[in-house]
C-alpha positions, 0 to 999 in steps of 0.5 A, spaced: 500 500 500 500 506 498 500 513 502 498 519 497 504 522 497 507 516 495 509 519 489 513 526 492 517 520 496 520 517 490 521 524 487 525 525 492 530 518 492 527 516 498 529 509 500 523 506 500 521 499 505 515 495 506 512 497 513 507 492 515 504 492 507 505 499 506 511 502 502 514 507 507 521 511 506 526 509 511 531 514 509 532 519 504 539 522 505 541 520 511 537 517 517 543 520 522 541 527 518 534 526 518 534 525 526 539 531 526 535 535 523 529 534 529 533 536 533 536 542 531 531 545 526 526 542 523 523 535 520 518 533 516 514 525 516 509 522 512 504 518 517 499 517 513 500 511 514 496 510 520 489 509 521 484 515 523 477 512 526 472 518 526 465 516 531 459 521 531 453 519 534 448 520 541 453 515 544 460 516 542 463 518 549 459 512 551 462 508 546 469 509 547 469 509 554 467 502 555 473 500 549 478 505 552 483 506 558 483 513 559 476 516 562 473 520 556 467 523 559 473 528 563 477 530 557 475 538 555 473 540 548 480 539 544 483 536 549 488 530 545 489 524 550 494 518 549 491 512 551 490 504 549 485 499 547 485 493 551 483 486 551 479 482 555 486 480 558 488 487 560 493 487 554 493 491 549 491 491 543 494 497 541 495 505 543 492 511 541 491 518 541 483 521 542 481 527 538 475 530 542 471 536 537 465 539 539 460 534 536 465 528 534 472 523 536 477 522 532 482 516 535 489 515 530 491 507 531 497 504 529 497 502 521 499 495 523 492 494 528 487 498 524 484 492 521 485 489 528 481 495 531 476 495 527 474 488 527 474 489 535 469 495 535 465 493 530 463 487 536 461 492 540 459 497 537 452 493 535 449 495 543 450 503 542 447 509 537 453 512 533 456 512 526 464 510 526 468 511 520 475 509 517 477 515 514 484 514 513 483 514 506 480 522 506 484 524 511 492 525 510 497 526 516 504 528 516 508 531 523 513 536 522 517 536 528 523 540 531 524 547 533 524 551 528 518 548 526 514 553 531 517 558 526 515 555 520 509 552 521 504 559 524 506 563 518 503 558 513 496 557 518 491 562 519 490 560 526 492 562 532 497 556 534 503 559 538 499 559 544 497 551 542 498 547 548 501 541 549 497 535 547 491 540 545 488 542 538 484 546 533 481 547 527 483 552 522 486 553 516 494 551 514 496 555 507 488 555 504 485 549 506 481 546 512 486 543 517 485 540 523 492 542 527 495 538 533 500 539 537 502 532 538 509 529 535 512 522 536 520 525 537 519 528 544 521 536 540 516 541 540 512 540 533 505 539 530 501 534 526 497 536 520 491 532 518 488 536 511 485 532 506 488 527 501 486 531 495 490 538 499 496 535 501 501 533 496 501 542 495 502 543 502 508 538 503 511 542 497 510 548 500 513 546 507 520 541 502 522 548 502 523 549 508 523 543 512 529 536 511 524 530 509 524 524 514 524 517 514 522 511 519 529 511 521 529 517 525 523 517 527 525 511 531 532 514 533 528 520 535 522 517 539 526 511 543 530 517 546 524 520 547 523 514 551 516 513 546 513 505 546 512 502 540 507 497 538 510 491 537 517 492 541 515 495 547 507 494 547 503 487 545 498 483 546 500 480 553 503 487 556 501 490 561 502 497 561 502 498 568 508 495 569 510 499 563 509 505 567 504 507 563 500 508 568 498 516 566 493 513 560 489 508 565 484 511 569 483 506 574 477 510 577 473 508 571 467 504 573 468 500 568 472 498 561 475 493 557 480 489 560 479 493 567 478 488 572 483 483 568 488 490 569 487 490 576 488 484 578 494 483 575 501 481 578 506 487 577 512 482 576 516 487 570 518 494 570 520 498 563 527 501 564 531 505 559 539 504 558 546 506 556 552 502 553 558 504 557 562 503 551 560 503 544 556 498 543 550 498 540 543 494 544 538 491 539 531 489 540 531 481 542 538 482 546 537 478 552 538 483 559 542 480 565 545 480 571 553 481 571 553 473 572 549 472 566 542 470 570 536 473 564 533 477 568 528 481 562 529 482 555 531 489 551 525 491 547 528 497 543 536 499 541 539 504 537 545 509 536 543 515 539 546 521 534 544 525 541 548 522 546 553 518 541 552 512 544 547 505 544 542 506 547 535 502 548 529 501 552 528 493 555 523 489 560 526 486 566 524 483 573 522 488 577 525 486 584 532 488 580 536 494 583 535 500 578 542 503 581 545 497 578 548 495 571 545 490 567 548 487 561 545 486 554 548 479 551 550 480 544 554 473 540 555 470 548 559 477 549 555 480 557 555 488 554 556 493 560 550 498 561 547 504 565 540 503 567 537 510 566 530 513 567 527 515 561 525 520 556 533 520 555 530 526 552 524 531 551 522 538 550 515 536 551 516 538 558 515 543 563 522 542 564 526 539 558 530 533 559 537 531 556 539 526 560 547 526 564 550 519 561 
């Protein structure tokens, strides 16, 4: 499968992979360049990829809040929230981000669960009255992310989102088309994801590839594992538990009821998420087994990269949770214990009130 702007990212030689059935560029230059530009400037990314599920109808709110993990009856009027889909089991069945508009949702799921997701509300949708509509096709997103980006992106939108803040968004226009403008973002840097019509998209990235460095999946991982971001499939599945994740902030435990509620609370805490650090030059890769100095498995790495940020290996993994957080761990590579610093995460954020750039 193809996103609509398919077409712009072969113009521009991007390398091009497969992403769970859909042909998305991992790179175009460099992904060392492309995380760079995140950083210290601007970056742009297709996400189009991604599925976009609009609910409108008498019993929306009441519908999403029996099948999600965040109490969507408190959420205010543009309000943005990260939240899971759950299983009967407590697992999660994917993660999300809820849109809440005067008289409608949109909820943004993984590419790889749309189908999933679909299929798992449709079994429980049949008892309430509202519309739900896959609008992934209509609907375009690209994200552009970075500092500068809050330069570039006001100046093409006639709207107020200067004062936009965190996790909150708006409708208005970007250059003449309707848009609908979030301040969300999967690199832990100040940004914006615009959701404009698929008809209008491909003039509004040629408008913003004057300005901002085209980026592929590559960097977008680099970027959100030191950002400290789950990723379905490496640190979030089916049978995770995102209380022991630490992911408690997108669980309202005082709901009266949701999916997977009563399985969540009864549910042992036995892991515990925790980011690490390379001590030499070593590069951590998801799947790498996580022991202790003596070679006990105590957990697994989920994630590992090069961090251009930090210059070093860094990487996210799930171990027992009685294990020290002051102690060093070890990933295990071709039979060799690699040395590592367990780090609290985000390594890194400028979403915060405090920015985070970690001392490794």
């Amino acid at each position: 499968m193809h996103t609509v702007l398919h077409s712009e990212h072969v113009k521009l030689n991007a390398h091009i992979v497969d992403f769970h059935g859909w042909n998305m560029p991992l790179w175009y230059e460099s992904i060392m360049k492309e995380h760079e530009a995140v950083r210290n400037n601007a970056g742009m990314f297709d996400v189009s990829h991604m599925g976009r599920i609009l609910f409108k109808g008498k019993d929306s709110e009441v519908f999403l809040d029996c099948v999600l993990s965040t109490n969507v009856k408190k959420l205010q009027v543009w309000d943005a929230k990260y939240c899971f889909i759950l299983n009967e089991n407590g697992g999660i069945k994917d993660d999300c981000i809820l849109y809440k508009f005067p008289d409608k949702y949109l909820l943004v799921v993984n590419a790889s669960n749309r189908e999933k997701v679909l299929e798992h509300f449709q079994i429980h949708i049949k008892k309430f009255n509202l519309e739900m509509k896959d609008v992934s096709k209509s609907l375009a997103l690209v994200a552009v992310q970075g500092p500068d980006a809050e330069k570039i992106v006001p100046k093409l939108t006639e709207s107020p989102i200067q004062t936009l803040k965190y996790y909150k968004f708006l409708q208005g226009k970007f250059m003449k088309f309707d848009a609908l403008i979030a301040r969300t973002g999967y690199t832990g840097e100040n940004g914006y994801e615009l959701f404009i019509n698929s008809k209008d998209i491909q003039t509004c990235w040629a408008e913003l590839i004057k300005q901002v460095q085209p980026c592929g999946l590559g960097a977008r991982d680099s970027l959100r594992l030191e950002a400290g971001m789950p990723l379905y499939g490496n640190e979030l599945g089916e049978d995770s538990n995102p209380l022991e994740l630490g992911l408690h902030f997108a669980v309202s435990l005082d709901k009266e009821s949701f999916i997977g509620l009563k399985a969540l609370k009864s549910r042992q805490i036995g892991q515990r998420l925790t980011g690490f650090a390379a001590v030499n030059q070593k590069i951590p890769r998801g799947g790498n087994d996580i022991c202790t100095k003596a070679g006990k498995v105590i957990g697994k790495a989920t994630s590992g990269t090069y961090s251009p940020t930090f210059e070093r290996g860094l990487g996210i993994a799930i171990i027992e949770n009685g294990f020290p957080i002051h102690e060093s761990i070890y990933f295990k590579q071709k039979e060799e214990l690699i040395e590592a610093k367990q780090v609290e995460l985000p390594f890194y954020s400028k979403t915060r009130k405090t920015p985070i750039k970690r001392e490794l």
